[in-house]
N, C-alpha and C positions, 0 to 999 in steps of 0.2 A: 716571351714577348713583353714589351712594353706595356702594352694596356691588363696583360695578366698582372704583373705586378702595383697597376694602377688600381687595380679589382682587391688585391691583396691590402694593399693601404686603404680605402676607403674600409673595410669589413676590420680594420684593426681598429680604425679610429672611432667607430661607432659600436666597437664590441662592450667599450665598458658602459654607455650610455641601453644598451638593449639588456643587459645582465642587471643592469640596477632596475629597468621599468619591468624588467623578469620576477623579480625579488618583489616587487610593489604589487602584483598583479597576483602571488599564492594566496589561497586563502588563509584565516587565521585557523592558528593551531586547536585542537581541544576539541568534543565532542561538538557534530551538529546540530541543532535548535529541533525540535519535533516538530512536525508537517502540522499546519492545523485541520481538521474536517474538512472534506469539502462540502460544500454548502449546494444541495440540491435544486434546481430551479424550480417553481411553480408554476410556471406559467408555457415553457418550451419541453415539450416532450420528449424523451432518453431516445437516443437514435444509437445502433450499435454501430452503426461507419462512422469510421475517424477520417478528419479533414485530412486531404491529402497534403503532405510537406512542402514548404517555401524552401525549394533547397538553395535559394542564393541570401537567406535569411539568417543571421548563428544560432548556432544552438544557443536555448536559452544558458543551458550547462558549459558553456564554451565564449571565454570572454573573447573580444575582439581584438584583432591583433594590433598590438602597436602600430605608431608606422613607424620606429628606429628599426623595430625585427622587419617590416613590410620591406623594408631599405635593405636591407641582408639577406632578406630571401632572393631578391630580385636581382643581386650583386649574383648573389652564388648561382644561378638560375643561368649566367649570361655567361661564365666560365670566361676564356678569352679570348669570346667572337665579342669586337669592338662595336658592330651592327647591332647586335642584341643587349650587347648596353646601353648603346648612345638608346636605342629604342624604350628599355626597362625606363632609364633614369628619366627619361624626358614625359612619361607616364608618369612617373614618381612625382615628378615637378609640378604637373596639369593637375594634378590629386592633391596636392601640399604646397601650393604657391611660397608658404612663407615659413616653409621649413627652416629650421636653425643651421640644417644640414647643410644650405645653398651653397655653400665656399666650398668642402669638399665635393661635392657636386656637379659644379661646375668644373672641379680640377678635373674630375673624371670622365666631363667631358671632353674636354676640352682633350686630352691625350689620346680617347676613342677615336674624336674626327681627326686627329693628327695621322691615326693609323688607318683610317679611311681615306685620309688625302684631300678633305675635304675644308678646306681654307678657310671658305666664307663662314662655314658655322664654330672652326676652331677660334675664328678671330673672336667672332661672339660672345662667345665662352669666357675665353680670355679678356676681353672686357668688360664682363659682367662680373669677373673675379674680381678686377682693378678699382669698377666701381664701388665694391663691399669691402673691400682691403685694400686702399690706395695702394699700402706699402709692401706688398708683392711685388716682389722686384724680378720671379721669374717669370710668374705670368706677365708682367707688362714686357720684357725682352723678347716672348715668345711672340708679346702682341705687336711691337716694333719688325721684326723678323715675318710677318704676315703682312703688314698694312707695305712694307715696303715692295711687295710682288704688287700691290693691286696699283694700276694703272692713272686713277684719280687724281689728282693732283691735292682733296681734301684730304684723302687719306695718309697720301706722303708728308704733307704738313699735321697730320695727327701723331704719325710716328718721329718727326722731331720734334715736337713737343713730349712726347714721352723719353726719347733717349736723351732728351736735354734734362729731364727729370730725373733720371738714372743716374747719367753724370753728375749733377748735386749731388744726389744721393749717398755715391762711392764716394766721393770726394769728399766729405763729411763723415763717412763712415771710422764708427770708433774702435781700433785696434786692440780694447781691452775689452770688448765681445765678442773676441775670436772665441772658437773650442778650446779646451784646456790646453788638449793634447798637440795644436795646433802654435808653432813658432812664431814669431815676429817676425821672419824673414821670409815663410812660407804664406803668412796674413799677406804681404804687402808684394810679397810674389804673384798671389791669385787675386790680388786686387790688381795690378799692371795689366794681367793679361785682361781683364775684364773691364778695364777702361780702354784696353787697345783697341778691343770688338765694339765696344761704343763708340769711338771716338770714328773711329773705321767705318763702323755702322751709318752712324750721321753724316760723313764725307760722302758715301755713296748716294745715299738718298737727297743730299743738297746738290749733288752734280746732275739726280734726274731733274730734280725743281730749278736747275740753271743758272745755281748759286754756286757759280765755280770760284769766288774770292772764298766765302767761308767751304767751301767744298777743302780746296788745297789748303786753308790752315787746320781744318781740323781731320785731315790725312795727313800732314805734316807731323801733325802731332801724336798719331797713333805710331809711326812710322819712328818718329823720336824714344816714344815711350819702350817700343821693342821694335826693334827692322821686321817688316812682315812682308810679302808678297803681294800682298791683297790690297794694302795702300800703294805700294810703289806700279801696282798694273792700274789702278784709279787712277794716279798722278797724270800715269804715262799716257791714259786716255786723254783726260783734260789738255794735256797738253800738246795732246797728235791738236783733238779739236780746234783749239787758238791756234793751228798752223806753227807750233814750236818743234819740228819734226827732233832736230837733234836732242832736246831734252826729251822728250816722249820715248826715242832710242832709249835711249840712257835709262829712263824706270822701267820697261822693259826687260831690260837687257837687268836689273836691276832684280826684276820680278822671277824673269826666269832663271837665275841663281839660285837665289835666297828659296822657290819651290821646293829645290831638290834636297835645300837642308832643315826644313823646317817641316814639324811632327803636326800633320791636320788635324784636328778632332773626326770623332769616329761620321760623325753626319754631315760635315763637310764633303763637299766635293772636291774632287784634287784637281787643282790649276790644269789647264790644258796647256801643256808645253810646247806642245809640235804646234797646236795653231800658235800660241804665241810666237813661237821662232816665226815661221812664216809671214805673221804682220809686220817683226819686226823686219824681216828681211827685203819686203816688198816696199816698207816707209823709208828703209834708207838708200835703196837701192834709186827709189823715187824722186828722192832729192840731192843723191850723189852720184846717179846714172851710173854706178858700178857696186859692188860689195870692197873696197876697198876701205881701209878704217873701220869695218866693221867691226871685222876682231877684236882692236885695240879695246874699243867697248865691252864686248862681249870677255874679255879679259881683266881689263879693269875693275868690272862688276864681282867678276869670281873671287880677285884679290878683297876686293872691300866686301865679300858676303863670306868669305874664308874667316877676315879680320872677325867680324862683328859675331861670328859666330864662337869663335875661340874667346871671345870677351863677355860672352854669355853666361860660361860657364864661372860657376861661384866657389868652384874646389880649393883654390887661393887668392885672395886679394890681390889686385894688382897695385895698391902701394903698401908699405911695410912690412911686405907678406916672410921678410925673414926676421921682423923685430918683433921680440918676444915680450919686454918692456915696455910696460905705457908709455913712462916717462921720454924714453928716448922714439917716441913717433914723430914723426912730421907732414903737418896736415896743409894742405893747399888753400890759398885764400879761391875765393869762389872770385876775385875780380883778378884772378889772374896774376897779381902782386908779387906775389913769393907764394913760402911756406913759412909755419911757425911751427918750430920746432919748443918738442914742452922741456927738453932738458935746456934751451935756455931760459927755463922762467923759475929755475932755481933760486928761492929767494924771496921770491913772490908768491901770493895767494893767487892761485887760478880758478874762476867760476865758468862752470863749461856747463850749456844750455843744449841737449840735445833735441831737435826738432825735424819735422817734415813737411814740405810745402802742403802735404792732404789731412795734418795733422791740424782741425778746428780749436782743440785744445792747447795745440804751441801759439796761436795767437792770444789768446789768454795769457798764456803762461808771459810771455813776450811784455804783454801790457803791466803785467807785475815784474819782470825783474828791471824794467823802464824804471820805475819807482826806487830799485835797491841802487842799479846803477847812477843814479841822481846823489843818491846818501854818500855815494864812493866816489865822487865826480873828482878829477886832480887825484886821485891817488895814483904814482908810479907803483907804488907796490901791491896793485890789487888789478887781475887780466881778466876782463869777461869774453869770452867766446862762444862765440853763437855756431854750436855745430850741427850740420845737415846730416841726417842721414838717408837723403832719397837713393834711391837706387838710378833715379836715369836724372841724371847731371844735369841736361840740358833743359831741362823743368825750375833750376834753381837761381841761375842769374834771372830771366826774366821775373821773377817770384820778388827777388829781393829789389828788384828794382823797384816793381809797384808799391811794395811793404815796406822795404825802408830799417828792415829791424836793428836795435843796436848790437853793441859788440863788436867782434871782430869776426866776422861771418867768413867761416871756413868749413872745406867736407869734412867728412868724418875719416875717409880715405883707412875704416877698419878699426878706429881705436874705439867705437863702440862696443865692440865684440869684445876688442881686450878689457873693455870696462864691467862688459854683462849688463849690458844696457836692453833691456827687453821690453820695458815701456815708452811710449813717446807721448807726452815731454817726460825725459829727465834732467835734472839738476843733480850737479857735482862740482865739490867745491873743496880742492886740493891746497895745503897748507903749505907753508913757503922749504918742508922738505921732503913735499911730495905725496904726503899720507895723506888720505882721503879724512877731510875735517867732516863734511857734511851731505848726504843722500837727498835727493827724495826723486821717487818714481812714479810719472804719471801725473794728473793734473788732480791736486790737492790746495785749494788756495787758502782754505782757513789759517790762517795765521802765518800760512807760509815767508811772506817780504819780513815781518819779523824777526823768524826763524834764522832765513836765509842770511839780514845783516848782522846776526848777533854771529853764526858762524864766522863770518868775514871778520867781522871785530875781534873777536876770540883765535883763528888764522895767523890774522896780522901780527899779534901781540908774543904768539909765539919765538922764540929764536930762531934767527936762521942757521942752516946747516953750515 
């Protein structure tokens, strides 16, 4: 059970703080001190009955228990009935208001009422976590994921205010505090899917608060980021609502594809499909008094959730996936233009900026090679290229339109990989026959623009092939 292993973390996290106040609490080593006399009264006469004992009193002989051990008996005592925790811990609280403990504490709460089912007080919990630790980013998801069921209309503008939080958050998040053992590819993987739930998250709850212009951009956008089901059945709401019946088919018709091929999480509920067929059968049947073109949709969808599904998959690049050569790649300008292929820049110093619209650091990085590009201005023989590597495409013209950055802004379309580019930003700066002149990965600025035109200078001066 879930709140078992909640019981198990909390008694880990406080084992080494009760073994060290264990260790404080022996007495000192070496023989004991002699009792003195006892000193006789004069005045009260020797009675041979002893007071009878305060048994809720300690032994004088028996110091008083911590409360880090009080906190671990009480854990151990409750096993993994979530009642008899939420009970122990909230005792625990009432007895130690300003325990240091409060954040685990709360965590354990907070998962007890989850298995309870009890909403109102898990929300609590989880807010009282957020208020000690803003930057809890699961407890405030779980807290978004709560306030969105309660009916209020404060509460639903409390949870976009946090999931607008969230979104900074990810959004900013920096790809060189991944786990070790954890990929560049795999980082920015699990970061998509967890912008998709936010972004998805937030669409739903501005569609209950009536804000269906920002409802449908920021469903749009989860929808862009990874086709899902859960945006295209919101869409298709919104849009039955405004009376757009044939679009509302269409995500739909859209939702119930994409269901059958996509992996739910274990606590998700799975899409109801038979009702969905049936709404949609009834809304077009509504507005085209037959089922006639319905299939075409229902077909259509299957082709485009077959497509998007098969381009999901990352076992081969879909451009250069048979060029084994850097050199001989060819990368796509992001406005559509062409492509620029690197074996024609034979001859030329190439400076390739590799960047991501979520990378905080490629704006930085950006603002400095502004500066290098300035030192190189009119050089034919010196290519700056500004390479993207997002993963969902459609995040990057609007990106560049707002930003503007230099270069010759092109996708990566794979030659990161050929490059071993595993930080974002990296800087590579290729010599007029090809061999890599100059590195650097990740966002280093000390001295970097420096660095960077003395390479270029050094590049250039070389011979061409």
């Amino acid at each position: 059970m879930r709140c078992g292993i909640c019981s198990l973390s909390l008694l880990l996290l406080l084992s080494w703080s009760a073994v060290a106040s264990g260790q404080q609490s022996q007495p000192p080593s070496g023989p004991a001190p002699p009792k003195a006399p006892a000193k006789k009264s004069s005045t009260a006469p020797q009675s041979d009955t002893k007071p009878k004992a305060d048994d809720s009193a300690p032994s004088p002989n028996q110091p008083a228990i911590d409360p880090d051990t009080e906190l671990q008996v009480l854990v151990r005592e409750a096993g993994n009935d979530p009642d008899t925790l939420a009970k122990n811990l909230q005792a625990y609280l009432a007895k130690y208001p300003d325990t240091p403990r409060r954040a685990p504490i709360y965590r354990a709460l907070l998962e007890a009422e989850m298995q309870r089912h009890d909403q109102k007080s898990a929300l609590e919990y989880a807010e009282k976590i957020i208020e000690l630790q803003p930057e809890d980013s699961q407890s405030m998801y779980v807290a978004i994921t709560l306030l969105e069921k309660m009916p209020d209309q404060a509460s639903q503008l409390r949870a976009v205010d946090y999931d607008s939080r969230l979104i900074e958050r990810v959004g900013k998040a920096d790809p060189e505090s991944r786990p070790q053992q954890m990929t560049l590819d795999e980082w920015q993987a699990g970061r998509n899917k967890f912008m998709v739930d936010l972004y998805v998250l937030r669409g739903r709850i501005e569609h209950h608060l009536h804000k269906n212009d920002d409802a449908v951009k920021d469903l749009s956008t989860g929808y862009r980021l990874i086709p899902n089901a859960d945006a295209a059945l919101a869409l298709g709401e919104i849009a039955e609502e405004e009376k757009h019946a044939d679009e509302a088919v269409r995500q739909y018709a859209t939702a119930f594809m994409l269901s059958d091929a996509e992996q739910r999480d274990a606590n998700e509920a799975p899409l109801d499909r038979d009702a969905l067929r049936l709404r949609m059968g009834n809304l077009w049947r509504f507005t085209h008094d037959s089922n006639a073109g319905l299939g075409d949709i229902l077909l259509s969808a299957y082709d485009t959730s077959q497509q998007l599904t098969k381009s999901e998959k990352l076992d081969a690049p879909v451009y250069n996936k048979d060029v084994t050569d850097p050199l001989q790649f060819g990368m796509r300008r992001v406005d559509g233009s062409g492509a620029v292929k690197l074996a024609e820049s034979r001859g030329k110093v190439v400076v390739m900026e590799f960047w991501t619209t979520w990378s905080v650091y490629s704006k930085q990085m950006e603002f400095l090679l502004a500066g290098v590009r300035t030192k190189f201005a009119g050089r034919d023989d010196v290519i700056f290229l500004t390479v993207n590597a997002d993963e969902e495409e459609s995040l990057v013209a609007p990106f560049v339109r707002e930003e503007n950055p230099g270069g010759m802004v092109v996708f990566a379309d794979g030659i990161n990989h050929a490059f071993h580019v595993e930080s974002i930003p990296t800087v590579l700066i290729l010599d007029k026959s090809g061999k890599m002149a100059y590195r650097t990965q990740g966002f280093a600025p000390d001295g970097f623009a420096d660095l960077a035109a003395a390479a270029i200078t050094k590049a250039s001066a070389a011979p061409a092939p």
